[in-house]
N, C-alpha and C positions, 0 to 999 in steps of 0.2 A: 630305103625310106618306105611306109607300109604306110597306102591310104591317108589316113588319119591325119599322117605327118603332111603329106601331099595337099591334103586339104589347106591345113595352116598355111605352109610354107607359098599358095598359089592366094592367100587372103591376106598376108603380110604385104607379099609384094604389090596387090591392090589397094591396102586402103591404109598401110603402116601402123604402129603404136595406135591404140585408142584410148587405154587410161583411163577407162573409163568400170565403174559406176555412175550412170547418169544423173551425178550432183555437181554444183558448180566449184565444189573443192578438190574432184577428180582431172589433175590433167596428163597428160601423155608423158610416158618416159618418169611421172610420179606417182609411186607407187609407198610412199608412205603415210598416206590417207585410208584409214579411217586412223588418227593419231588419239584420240580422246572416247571416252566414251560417252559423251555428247553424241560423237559424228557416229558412230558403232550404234548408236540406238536410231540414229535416224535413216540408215540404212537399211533397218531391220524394218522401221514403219514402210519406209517403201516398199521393202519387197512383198510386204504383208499388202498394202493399198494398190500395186500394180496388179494385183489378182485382176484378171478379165477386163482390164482396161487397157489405155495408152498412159507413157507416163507426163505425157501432155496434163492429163486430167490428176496425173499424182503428185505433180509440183504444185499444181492448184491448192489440194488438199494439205500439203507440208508448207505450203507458203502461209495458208487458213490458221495451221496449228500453230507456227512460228508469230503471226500476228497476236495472238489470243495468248502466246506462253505457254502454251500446252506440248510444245515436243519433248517431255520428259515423262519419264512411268509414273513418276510418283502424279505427277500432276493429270496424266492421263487414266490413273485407278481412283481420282478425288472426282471430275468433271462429270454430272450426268450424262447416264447412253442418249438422250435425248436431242442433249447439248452438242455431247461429241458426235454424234450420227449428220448432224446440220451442218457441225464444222468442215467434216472430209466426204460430204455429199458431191462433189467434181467427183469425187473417185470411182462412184457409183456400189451397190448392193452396199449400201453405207448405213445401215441398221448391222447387217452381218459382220463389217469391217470395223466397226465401233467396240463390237465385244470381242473380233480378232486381237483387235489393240489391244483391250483389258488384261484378256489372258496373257498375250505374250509378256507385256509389263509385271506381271506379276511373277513369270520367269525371267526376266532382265534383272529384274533385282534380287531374286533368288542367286543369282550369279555369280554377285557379289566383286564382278572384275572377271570372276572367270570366263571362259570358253564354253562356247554353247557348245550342246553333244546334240549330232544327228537323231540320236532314238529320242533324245527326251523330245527336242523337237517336233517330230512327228507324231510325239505322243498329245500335242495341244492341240486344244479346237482349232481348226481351219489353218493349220501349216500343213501343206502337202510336200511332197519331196522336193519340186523346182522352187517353191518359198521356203525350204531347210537350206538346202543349196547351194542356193542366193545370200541368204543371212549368215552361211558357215564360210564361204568364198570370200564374199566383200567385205561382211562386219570383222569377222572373225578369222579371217587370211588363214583358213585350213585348206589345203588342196583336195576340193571336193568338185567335181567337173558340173556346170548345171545345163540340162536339157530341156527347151523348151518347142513349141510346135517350130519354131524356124528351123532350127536343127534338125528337128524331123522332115519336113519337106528338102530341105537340102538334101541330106542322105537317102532319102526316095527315091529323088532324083539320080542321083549318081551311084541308084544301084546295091547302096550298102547295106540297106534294111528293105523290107519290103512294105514299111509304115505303119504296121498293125503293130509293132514292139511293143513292150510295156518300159516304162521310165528306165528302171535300173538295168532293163538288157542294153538300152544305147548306153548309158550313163557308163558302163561295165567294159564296152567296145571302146568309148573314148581312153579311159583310165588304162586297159591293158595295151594299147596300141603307145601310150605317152608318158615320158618321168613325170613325178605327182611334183609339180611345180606349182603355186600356187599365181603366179605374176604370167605365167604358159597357159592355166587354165585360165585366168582374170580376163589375159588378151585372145584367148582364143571365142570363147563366150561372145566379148563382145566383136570380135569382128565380125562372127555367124551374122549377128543382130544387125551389124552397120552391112550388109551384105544381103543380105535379106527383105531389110526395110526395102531396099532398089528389085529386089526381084522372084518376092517372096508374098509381100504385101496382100496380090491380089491376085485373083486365078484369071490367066492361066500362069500355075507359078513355072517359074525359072525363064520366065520370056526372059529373053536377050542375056542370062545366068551366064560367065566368063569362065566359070569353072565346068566342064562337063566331063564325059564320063569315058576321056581316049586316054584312060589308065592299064585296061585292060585288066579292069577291079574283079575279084572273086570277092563271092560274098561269104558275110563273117557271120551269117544270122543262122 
């Protein structure tokens, strides 16, 4: 078992199944959520609105949209930026996130059912690779591993990177160390987060962290 696995297999046994996309249709042990593309589009709005926030502040803003009828593209390419910007203001830089939404709606429908592609992704205003990721993992159940600063400070810590990486060199160490599972990456994502939150949150990170570093790890950077 190499690292990686070690890592999982010591976060499984701490905080079990998560099941998580943080929506209330996600629960443990089910993993045939997102079923519709209703739920596919409003996990795309999240991931695109949790930019720089909590997602405290992005259920605020999808409950705003859900209020007014506005969780769908077509309806969110018809709504002035003015309007929509007031709507998902919880979410915060909500002048910026307003025309994120535009753009990406007008690739959801372009889609037509189909599966989002990583390049084209990245190729929109304001989807960066941990918002490709996010939208290709959860909406779209492709096995694409998503890294965000938790996972960075985790692996700091224990040695495996020295933190200065760039996205797709962690992203590249998780993928080659694990089979491309998409429900392996789904749960592993989110137990970093539910692991994190406890001792990641706030400096000095990894106070009281369960996982440490008597692996007797070489690094893979």
């Amino acid at each position: 078992m190499n690292d990686i696995e070690n890592i999982y297999s010591k976060l499984w046994q701490l905080y079990g199944p998560q099941g998580w996309w943080p929506a209330p249709d996600y629960h443990p042990g089910d993993y045939n959520f997102p079923g519709t593309e209703n739920q596919k589009f409003e996990i795309c709005v999240g991931a695109i609105l949790t930019q720089n926030t909590s997602w405290k502040n992005v259920e605020k803003a999808i409950l705003n949209l859900k209020k007014y009828d506005l969780l769908a593209p077509e309806m969110l390419l018809t709504i002035e930026h003015k309007h929509l910007a007031q709507v998902i203001k919880s979410a915060g830089y909500f002048n910026q996130k307003a025309r994120k939404l535009a753009v990406f709606s007008e690739y959801f429908l372009f889609l037509n059912g189909k599966s989002a592609n990583r390049q084209e992704l990245l190729q929109l205003w304001g989807v960066g690779p941990e918002t490709a990721d996010s939208i290709l993992l959860y909406a779209f159940s492709q096995p694409t591993f998503v890294v965000d600063s938790y996972t960075k400070r985790l692996l700091t810590h224990l040695g495996l990177i020295k933190g200065a990486e760039r996205y797709d060199h962690i992203k590249a160490l998780f993928e080659s160390c694990l089979p491309k599972d998409v429900i392996l990456y789904q749960e592993y994502h989110a137990l970093i987060v539910a692991h994190a939150k406890l001792h990641y949150s706030k400096k000095p990170y990894a106070l009281n962290c369960l996982i440490n570093k008597n692996w007797n790890t070489k690094r893979t950077d």
